[in-house]
C-alpha positions as CSV (number, residue, x, y, z in Angstrom):
1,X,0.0,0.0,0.0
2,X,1.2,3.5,-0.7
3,X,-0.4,7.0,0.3
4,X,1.0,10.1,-1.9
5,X,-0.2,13.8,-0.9
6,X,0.0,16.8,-3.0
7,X,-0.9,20.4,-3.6
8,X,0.4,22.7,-6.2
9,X,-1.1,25.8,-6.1
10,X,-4.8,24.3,-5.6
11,X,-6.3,21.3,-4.1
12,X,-5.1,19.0,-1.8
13,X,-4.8,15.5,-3.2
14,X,-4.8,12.3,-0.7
15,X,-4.1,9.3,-3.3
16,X,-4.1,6.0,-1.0
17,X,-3.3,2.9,-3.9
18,X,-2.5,-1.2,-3.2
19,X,-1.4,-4.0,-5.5
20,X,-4.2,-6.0,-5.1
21,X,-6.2,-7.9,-7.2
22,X,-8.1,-5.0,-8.1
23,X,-12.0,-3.7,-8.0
24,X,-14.2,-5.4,-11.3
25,X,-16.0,-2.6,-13.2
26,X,-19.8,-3.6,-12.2
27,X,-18.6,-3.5,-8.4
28,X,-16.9,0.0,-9.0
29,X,-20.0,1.8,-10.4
30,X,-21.4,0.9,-6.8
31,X,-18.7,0.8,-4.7
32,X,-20.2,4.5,-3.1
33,X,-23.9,3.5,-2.8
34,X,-25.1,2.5,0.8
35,X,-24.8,-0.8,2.1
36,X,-23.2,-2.3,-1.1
37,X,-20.6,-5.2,-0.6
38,X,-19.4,-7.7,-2.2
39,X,-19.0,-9.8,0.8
40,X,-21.2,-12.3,1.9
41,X,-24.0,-11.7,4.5
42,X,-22.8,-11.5,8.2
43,X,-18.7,-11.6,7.2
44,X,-18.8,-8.2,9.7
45,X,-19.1,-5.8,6.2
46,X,-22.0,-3.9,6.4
47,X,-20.9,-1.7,3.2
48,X,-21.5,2.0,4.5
49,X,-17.9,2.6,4.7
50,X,-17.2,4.1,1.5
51,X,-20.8,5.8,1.2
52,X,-20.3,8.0,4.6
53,X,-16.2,8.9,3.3
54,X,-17.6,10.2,0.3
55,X,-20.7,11.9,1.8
56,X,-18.0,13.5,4.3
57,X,-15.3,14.6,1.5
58,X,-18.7,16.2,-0.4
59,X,-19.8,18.1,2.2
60,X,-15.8,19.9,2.3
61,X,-16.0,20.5,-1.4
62,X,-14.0,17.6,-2.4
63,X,-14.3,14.6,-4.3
64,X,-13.6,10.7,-4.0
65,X,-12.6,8.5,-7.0
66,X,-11.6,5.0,-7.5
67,X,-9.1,3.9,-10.6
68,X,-8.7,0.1,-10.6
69,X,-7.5,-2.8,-12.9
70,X,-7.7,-6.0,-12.7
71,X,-4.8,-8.2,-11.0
72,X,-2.8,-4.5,-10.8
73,X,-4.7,-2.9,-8.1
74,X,-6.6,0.0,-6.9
75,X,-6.4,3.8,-6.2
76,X,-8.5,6.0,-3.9
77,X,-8.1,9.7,-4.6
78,X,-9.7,12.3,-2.1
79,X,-9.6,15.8,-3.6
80,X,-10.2,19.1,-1.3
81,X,-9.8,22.5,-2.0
82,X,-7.0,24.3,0.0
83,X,-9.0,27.3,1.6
């Protein structure tokens, strides 16, 4: 896992990226909605997680993304403006 910051002259950039096996592209286009998972039922996910971060980084002005591939991994950008 590595975590890169940034800010040039703008926003902040939090960039948080693993070498896993990576997201699939029908999971990613719900990845953000409440109470998705991909786990089973009861395996202690209850898949709010990633709804309430990017409610949170909204409500600052910011964004969340997700870049994945498959078997290469996954990225998690947070974008804020610097006030």
């Amino acid at each position: 896992m590595t975590v890169r910051t940034s800010r040039r002259d703008g926003p902040v950039e939090i960039a948080v990226a693993d070498n896993g096996v990576g997201i699939s592209e029908a999971a990613r286009g719900r990845l953000f909605e409440p109470f998705f998972t991909t786990k089973p039922t009861g395996r202690g996910n209850v898949g709010l997680g990633l709804s309430l971060s990017r409610d949170v980084v909204h409500g600052q002005g910011g964004t969340l993304e997700v870049a994945s591939r498959d078997r290469e991994g996954t990225t998690f950008t947070v974008v804020l403006p610097a006030e």
